[in-house]
C-alpha positions as CSV (number, residue, x, y, z in Angstrom):
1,X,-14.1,22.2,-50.9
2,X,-14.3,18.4,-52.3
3,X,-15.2,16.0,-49.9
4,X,-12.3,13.9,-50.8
5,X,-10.0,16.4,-50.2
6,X,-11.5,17.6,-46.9
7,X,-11.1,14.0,-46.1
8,X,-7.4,14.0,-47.4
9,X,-6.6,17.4,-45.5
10,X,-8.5,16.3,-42.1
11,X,-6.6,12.9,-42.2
12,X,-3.0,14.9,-42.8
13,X,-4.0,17.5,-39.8
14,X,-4.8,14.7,-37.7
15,X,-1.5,12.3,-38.5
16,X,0.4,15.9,-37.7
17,X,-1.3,16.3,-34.7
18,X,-0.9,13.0,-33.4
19,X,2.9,13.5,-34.4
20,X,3.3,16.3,-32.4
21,X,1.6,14.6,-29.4
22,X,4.0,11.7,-28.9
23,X,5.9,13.9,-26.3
24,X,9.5,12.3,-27.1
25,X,8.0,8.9,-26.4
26,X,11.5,6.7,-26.1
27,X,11.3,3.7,-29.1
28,X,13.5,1.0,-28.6
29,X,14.7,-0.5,-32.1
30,X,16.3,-3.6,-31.9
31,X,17.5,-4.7,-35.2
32,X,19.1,-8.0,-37.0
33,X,22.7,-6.6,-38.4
34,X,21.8,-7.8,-41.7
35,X,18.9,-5.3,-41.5
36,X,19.3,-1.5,-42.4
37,X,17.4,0.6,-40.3
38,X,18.8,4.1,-41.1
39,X,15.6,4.5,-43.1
40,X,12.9,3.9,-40.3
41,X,15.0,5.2,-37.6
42,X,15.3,9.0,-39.5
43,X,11.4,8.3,-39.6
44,X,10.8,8.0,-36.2
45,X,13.1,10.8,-35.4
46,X,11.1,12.8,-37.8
47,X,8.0,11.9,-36.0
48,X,9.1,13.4,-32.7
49,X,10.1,10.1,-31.0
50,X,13.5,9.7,-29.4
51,X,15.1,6.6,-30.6
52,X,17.8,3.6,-29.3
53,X,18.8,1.9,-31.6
54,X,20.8,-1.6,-31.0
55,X,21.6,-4.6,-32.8
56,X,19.9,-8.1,-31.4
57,X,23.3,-9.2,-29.7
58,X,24.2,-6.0,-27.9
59,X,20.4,-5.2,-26.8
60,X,20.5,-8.0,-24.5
61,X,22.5,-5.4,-21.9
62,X,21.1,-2.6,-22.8
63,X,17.3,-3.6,-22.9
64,X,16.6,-3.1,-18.7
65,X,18.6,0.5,-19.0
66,X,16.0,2.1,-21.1
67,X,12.9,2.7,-19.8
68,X,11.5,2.4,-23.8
69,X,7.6,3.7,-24.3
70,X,7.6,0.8,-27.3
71,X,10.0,-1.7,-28.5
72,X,10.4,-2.5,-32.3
73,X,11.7,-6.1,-33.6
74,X,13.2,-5.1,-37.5
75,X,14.5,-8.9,-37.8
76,X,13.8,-12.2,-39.5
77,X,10.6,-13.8,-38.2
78,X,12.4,-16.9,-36.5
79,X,14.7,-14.4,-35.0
80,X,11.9,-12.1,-33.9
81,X,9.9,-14.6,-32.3
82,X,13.0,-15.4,-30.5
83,X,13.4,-12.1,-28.9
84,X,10.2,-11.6,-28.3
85,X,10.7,-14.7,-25.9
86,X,13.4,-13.1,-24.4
87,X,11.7,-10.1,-23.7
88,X,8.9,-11.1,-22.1
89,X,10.5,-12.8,-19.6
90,X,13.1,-9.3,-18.8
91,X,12.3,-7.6,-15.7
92,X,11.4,-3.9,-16.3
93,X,9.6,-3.8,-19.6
94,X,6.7,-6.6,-19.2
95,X,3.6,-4.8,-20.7
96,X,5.6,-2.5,-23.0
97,X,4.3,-3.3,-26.5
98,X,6.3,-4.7,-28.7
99,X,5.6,-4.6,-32.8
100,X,7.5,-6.8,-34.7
101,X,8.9,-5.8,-38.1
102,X,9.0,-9.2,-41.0
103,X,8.9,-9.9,-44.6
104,X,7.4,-13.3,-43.2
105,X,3.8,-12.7,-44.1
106,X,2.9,-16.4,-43.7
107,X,-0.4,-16.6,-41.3
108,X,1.0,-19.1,-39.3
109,X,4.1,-16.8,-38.3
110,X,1.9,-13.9,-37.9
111,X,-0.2,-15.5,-35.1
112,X,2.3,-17.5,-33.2
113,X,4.1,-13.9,-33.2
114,X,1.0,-12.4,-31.6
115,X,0.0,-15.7,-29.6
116,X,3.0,-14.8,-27.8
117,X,2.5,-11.3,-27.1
118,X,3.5,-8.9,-29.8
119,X,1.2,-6.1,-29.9
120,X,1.5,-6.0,-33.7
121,X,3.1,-7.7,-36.3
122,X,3.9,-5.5,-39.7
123,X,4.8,-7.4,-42.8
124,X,7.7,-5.6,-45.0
125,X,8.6,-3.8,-46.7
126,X,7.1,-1.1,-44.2
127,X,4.6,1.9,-44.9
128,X,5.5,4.4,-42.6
129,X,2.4,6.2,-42.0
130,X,0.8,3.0,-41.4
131,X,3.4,2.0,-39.1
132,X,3.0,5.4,-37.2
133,X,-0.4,5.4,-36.8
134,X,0.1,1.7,-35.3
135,X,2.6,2.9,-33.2
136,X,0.6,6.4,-31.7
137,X,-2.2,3.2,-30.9
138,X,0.5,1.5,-29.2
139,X,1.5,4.3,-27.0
140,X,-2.3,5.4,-26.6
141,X,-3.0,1.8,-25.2
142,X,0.4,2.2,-22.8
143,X,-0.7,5.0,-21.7
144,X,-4.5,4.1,-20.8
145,X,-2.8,0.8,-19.2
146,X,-0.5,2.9,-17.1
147,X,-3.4,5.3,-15.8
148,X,-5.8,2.3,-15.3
149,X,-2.7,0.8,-13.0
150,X,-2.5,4.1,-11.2
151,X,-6.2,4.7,-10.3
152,X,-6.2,0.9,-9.5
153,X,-3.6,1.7,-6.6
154,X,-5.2,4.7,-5.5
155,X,-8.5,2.7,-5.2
156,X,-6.6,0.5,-3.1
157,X,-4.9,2.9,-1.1
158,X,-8.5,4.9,-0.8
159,X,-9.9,1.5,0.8
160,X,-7.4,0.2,2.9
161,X,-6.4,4.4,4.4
162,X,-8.2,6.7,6.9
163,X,-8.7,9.5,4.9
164,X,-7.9,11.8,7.5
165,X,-4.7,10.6,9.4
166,X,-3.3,8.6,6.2
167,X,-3.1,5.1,8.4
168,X,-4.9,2.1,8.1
169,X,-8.7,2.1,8.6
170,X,-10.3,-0.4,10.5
171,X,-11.2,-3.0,7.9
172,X,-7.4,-3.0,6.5
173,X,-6.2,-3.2,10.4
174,X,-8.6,-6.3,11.0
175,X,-7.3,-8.4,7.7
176,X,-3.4,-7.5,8.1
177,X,-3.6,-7.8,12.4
178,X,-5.8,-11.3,11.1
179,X,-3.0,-12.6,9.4
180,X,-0.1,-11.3,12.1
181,X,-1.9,-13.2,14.2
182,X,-2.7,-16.5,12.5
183,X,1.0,-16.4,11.8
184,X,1.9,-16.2,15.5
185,X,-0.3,-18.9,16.6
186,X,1.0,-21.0,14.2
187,X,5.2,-20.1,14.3
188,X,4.9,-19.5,18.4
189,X,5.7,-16.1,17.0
190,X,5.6,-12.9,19.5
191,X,2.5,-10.8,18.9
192,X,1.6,-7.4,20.5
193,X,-1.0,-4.9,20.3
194,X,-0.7,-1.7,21.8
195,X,-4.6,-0.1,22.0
196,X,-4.8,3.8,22.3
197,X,-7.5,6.4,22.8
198,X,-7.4,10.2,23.1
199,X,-8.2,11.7,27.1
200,X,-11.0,13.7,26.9
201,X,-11.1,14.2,23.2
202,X,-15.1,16.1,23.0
203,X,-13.6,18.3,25.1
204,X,-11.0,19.4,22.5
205,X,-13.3,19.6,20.0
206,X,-15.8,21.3,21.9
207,X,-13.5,24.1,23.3
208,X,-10.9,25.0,19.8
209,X,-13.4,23.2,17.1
210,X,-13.1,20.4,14.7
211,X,-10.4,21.8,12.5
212,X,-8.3,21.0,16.0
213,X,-9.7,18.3,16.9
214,X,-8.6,16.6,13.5
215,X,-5.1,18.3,13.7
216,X,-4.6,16.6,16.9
217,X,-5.3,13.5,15.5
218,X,-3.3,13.7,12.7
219,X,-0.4,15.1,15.1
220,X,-0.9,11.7,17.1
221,X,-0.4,9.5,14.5
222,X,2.8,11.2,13.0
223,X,4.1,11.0,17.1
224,X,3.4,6.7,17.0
225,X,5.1,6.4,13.7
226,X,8.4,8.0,14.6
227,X,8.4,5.8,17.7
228,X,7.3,2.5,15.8
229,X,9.3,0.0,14.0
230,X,9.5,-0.3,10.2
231,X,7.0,-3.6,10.9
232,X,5.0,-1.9,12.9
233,X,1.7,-0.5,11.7
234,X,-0.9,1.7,12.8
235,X,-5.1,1.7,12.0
236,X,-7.7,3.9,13.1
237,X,-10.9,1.9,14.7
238,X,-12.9,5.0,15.1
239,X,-13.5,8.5,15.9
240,X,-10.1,8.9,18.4
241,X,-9.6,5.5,19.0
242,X,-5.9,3.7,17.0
243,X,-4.3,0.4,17.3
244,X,-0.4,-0.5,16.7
245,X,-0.1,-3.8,15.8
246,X,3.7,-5.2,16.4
247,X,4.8,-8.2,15.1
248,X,7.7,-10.1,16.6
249,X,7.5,-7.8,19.6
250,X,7.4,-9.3,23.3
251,X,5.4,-7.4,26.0
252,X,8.1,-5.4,27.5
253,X,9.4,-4.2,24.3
254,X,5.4,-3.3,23.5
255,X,5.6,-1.4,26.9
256,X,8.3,0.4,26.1
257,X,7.4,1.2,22.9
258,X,4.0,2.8,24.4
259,X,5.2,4.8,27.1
260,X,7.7,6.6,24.6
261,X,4.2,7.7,22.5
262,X,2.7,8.9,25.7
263,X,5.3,10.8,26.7
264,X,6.1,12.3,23.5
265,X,3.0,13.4,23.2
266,X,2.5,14.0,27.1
267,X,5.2,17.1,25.8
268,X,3.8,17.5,22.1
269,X,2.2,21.6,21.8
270,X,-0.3,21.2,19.1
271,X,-1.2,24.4,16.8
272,X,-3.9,25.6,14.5
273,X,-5.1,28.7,13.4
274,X,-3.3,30.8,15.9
275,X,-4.1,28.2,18.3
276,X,-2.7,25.8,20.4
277,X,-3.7,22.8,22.8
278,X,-1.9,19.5,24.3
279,X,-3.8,16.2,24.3
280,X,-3.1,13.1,26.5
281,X,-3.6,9.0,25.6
282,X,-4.5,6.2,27.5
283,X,-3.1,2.6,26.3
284,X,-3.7,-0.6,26.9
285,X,-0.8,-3.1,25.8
286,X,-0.7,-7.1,25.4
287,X,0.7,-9.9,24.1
288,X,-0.3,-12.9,22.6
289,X,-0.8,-16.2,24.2
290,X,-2.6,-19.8,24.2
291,X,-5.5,-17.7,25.7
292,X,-6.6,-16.0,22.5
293,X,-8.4,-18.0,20.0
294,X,-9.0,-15.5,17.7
295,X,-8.0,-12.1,16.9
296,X,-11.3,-10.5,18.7
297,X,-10.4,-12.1,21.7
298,X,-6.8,-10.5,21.7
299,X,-8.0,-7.5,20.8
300,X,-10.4,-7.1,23.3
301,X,-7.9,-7.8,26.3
302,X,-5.4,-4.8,25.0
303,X,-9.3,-2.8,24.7
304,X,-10.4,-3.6,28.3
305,X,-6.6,-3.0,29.9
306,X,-7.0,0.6,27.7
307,X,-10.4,1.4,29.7
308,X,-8.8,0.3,33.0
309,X,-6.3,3.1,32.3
310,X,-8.8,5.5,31.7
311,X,-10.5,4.6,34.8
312,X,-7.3,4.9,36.9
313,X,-6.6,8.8,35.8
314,X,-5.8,8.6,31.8
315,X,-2.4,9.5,30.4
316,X,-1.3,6.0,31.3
317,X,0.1,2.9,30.2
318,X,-1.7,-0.4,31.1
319,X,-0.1,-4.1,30.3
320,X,-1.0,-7.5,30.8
């Protein structure tokens, strides 16, 4: 075979493949009327992509309604710049890219188009494998932006969550309880804490194995958040030790909010592996006052009231 036509052959499998591989990406291709767009739209059909097409007046309603993978501009450079404003200030498609179609070729247009954040900007008239491979870069970079965003929020959710129960660990408890508090000391807000820690929790362990142990755990914190409040929320401190931090809440509404978890779970049958066992908590509740300068100090009044009802038989609610 000649090397140049290897090169030609490899180039046309590769444009094909990358054809096929666009999935039914949605384009959105905004147009000036004076513009005819039959041409590139029967393109981009060809190319596998599913297209909307709309003229610049009626794509102002429409724009928010179509969850578009790219978003072409065929239009006059003034015009195009215009829309591009207009788009980047629209709700629901920031950071889809946007490649604007001109016969403009002037350099200053050019980069005030891109200045303002057009992915690309293609002088006319158009060559439509060009502007396809331009277009599979587009979607390549969406897509590698949308999978960056993703692991970025499962980083997140991997250091702010026990990885066992799914609540908060301690660190994320601290920061958000830190800043429930500050708020309360500064608004005279209500602030309560309820603290709560397994009865005898080795001894489940010891007697039906880990593999309980954890599915008790996991069983308690599913009982506390059906008996929560939507601004309620939960962390693990350690081994079977949780807080529930309740903002707004006054210390009889903490009380009551703490005996309903013991008792639920006072009658809660746990099972695993063709086994089953019932676990007890102790808690200690409190409320915030001009006592506690800092969120330790809170904290560690619900933590000593929690002990206190360990030490007068478990399975018991504490307050003070």
């Amino acid at each position: 075979m000649v090397i140049g036509q290897g090169i030609s052959a490899w180039i046309s499998d590769e444009g094909r493949a990358s054809e096929r591989d666009s999935h039914m990406a949605r384009i959105l291709l905004i147009h000036d009327p004076g513009e005819s767009t039959d041409s590139l739209e029967a393109q981009l059909h060809s190319s596998g992509y599913e297209v909307s097409r709309f003229g610049s007046e009626a794509a102002s309603g429409q724009i928010e309604k179509i969850e578009a993978n790219i978003i072409i501009l065929d239009m006059p450079a003034v015009d195009g710049i215009a829309t591009l404003r207009r788009l980047k200030l629209t709700r629901g498609i920031q950071g889809v890219p946007v490649i604007l179609l001109s016969a403009d070729s002037s350099e200053d247009v050019i980069v005030h188009a891109l200045d303002l954040g057009a992915y690309d900007y293609v002088c006319k008239p158009v060559i439509y494998p060009v502007l396809a491979a331009r277009i599979r870069a587009a979607l390549r970079l969406r897509e590698h932006q949308q999978l960056l965003a993703e692991a970025n929020r499962n980083l997140a959710t991997l250091a702010s969550q026990d990885p066992l129960t799914g609540v908060y660990n301690r660190r994320h408890f601290w920061e958000r309880a830190d800043i429930e508090f500050t708020q309360a000391r500064r608004h005279k807000r209500s602030l309560a804490v309820i603290m709560l820690d397994v009865d005898e929790f080795k001894a489940v362990n010891d007697r039906y194995g880990h593999s309980m142990g954890d599915n008790a755990l996991i069983e308690l914190t599913m009982i506390c958040t059906n008996n929560i409040r939507i601004a309620d929320f939960i962390g693990r401190l350690g081994g079977e030790e949780f807080a529930i931090c309740c903002p707004d809440a006054d210390l009889p509404g903490a009380i009551r909010m703490a005996e309903r978890i013991r008792s639920a779970l006072d009658h809660h049958e746990i099972y695993h592996q063709g086994n089953s066992c019932s676990v007890t908590v102790s808690l200690g509740v409190t409320a915030v006052d001009h006592r506690d300068k800092n969120l330790e100090a809170f904290l560690d009044r619900a933590d000593q009231l929690l002990y206190q009802a360990k030490e007068q038989g478990r399975n018991r609610v504490i307050a003070s």
